[in-house]
PLY file of the C-alpha trace (Angstrom):
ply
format ascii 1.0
element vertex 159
property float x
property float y
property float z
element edge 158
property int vertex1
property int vertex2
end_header
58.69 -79.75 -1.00
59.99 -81.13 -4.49
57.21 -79.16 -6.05
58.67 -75.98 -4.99
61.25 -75.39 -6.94
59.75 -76.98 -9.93
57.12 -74.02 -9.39
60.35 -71.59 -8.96
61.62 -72.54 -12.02
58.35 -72.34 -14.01
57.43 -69.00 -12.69
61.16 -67.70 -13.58
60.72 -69.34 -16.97
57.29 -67.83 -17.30
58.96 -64.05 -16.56
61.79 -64.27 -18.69
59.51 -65.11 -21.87
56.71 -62.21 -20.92
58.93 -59.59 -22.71
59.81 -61.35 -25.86
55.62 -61.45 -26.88
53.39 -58.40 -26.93
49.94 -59.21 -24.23
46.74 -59.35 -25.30
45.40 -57.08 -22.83
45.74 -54.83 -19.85
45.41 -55.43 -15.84
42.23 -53.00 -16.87
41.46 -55.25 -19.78
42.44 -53.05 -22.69
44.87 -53.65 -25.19
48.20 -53.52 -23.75
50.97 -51.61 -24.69
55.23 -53.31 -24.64
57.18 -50.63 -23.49
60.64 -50.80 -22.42
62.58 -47.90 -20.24
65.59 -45.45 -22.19
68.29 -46.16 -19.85
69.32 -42.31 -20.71
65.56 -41.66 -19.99
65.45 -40.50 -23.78
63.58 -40.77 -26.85
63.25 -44.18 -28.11
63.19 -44.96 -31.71
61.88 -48.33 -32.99
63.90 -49.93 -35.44
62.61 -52.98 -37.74
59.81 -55.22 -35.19
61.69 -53.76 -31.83
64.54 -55.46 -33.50
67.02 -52.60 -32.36
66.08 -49.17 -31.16
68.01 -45.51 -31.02
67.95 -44.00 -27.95
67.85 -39.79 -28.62
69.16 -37.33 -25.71
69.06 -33.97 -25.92
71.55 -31.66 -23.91
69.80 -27.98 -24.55
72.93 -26.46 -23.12
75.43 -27.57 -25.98
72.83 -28.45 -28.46
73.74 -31.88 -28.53
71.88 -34.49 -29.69
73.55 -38.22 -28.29
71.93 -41.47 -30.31
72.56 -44.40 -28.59
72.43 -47.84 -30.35
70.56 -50.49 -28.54
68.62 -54.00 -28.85
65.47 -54.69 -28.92
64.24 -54.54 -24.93
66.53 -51.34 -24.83
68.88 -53.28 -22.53
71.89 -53.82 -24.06
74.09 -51.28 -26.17
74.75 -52.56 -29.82
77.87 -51.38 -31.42
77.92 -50.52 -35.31
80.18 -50.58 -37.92
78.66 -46.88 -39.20
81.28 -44.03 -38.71
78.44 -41.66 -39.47
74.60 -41.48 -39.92
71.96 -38.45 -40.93
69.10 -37.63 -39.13
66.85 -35.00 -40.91
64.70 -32.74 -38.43
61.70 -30.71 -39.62
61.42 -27.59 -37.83
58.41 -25.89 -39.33
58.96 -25.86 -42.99
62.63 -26.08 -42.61
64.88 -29.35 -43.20
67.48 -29.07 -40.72
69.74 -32.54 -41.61
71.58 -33.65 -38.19
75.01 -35.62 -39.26
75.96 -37.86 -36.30
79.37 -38.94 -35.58
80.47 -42.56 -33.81
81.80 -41.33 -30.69
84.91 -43.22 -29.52
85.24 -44.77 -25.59
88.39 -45.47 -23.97
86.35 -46.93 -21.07
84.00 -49.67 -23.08
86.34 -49.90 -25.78
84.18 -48.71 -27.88
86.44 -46.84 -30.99
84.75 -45.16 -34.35
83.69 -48.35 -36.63
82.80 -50.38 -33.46
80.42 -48.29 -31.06
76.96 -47.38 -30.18
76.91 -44.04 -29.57
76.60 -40.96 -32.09
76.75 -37.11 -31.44
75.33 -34.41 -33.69
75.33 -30.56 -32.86
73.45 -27.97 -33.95
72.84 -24.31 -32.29
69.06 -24.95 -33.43
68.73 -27.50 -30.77
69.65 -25.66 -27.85
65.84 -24.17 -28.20
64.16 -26.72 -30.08
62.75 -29.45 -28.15
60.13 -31.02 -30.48
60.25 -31.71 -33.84
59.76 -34.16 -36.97
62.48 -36.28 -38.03
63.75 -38.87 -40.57
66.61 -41.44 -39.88
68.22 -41.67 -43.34
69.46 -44.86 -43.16
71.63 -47.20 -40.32
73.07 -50.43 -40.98
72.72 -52.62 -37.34
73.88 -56.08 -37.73
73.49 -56.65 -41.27
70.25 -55.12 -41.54
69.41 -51.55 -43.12
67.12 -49.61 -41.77
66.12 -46.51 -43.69
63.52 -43.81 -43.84
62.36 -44.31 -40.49
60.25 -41.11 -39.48
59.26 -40.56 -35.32
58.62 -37.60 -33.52
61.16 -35.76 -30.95
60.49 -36.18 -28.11
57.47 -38.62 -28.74
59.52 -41.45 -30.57
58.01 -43.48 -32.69
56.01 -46.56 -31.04
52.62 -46.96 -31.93
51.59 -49.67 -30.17
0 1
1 2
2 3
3 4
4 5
5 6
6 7
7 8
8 9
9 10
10 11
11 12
12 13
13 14
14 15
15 16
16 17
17 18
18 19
19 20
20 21
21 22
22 23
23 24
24 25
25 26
26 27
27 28
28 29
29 30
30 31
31 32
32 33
33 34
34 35
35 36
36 37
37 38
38 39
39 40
40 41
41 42
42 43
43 44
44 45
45 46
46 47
47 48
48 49
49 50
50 51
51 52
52 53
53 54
54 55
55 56
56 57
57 58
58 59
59 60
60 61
61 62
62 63
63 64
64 65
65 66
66 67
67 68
68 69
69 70
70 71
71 72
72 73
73 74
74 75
75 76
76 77
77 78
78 79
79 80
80 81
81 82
82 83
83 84
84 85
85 86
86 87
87 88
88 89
89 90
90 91
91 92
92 93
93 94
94 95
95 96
96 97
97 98
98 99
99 100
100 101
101 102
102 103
103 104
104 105
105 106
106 107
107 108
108 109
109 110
110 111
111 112
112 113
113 114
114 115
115 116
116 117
117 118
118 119
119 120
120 121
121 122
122 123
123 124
124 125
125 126
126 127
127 128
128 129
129 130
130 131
131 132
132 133
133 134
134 135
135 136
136 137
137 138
138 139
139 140
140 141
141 142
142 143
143 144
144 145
145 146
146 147
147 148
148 149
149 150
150 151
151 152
152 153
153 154
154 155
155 156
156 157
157 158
């Protein structure tokens, strides 16, 4: 019995480490792909090595576009000092640039200079659902991130 939770504890150990390195391979024994889960079921954008990642929603009805700020297993929301940042869409042959604006939260405390979430509008969006894009740039914790092109809806990881 004093081998149980010694086995407990290694297995735990063992499950809390699996996300922080990419697998080899698959259960079918390809390579395997690290995904982690939009907690807005949005449009993940990889910034850096999965050091922090944007979260994109799109509301069609308002044309809204709401970037959330997270880390890197899409877990936790990372507030930034940034009271603005550009996005710059490619519809067709057309640069459309999207300026989002901190958005201030009485309920997390969150104010503008000290949140993670951004909202840009644009009529254009209320009917366009896919499209190129280029983050600008985004200062998250001391590290700039800029010209970072993905896909909307697709995102942008390869792996």
């Amino acid at each position: 019995m004093k081998t149980l939770p010694l086995l407990v504890a290694t297995l735990a150990a063992a499950v809390l480490a699996g996300c922080g390195k990419k697998a080899d391979h698959d259960h079918a024994g390809g390579p395997a792909r690290h995904e982690h889960k939009a907690p807005h079921d949005g449009t993940p954008v990889v910034l850096g090595q999965e050091a922090f990642h944007l979260e994109l929603v799109r509301d069609a009805a308002t044309g809204t576009l709401t970037a959330y700020v997270l880390d890197g297993e899409m877990e936790n929301f990372v507030r930034v000092k940034a009271p603005a940042f550009e996005i710059v869409a490619t519809v067709g042959a057309e640069r459309r640039p999207l300026a989002f604006l901190a958005v201030a939260n009485s309920a997390t405390g969150e104010t503008v200079g000290d949140t993670s979430q951004f909202e840009a509008q644009a009529d254009w969006l209320k009917a366009t659902a896919n499209f190129d894009a280029t983050l600008t740039a985004l200062e998250v914790k001391g590290t700039a991130f800029k010209a970072v092109a993905f896909n909307f809806p697709k995102g942008n990881d390869k792996d």
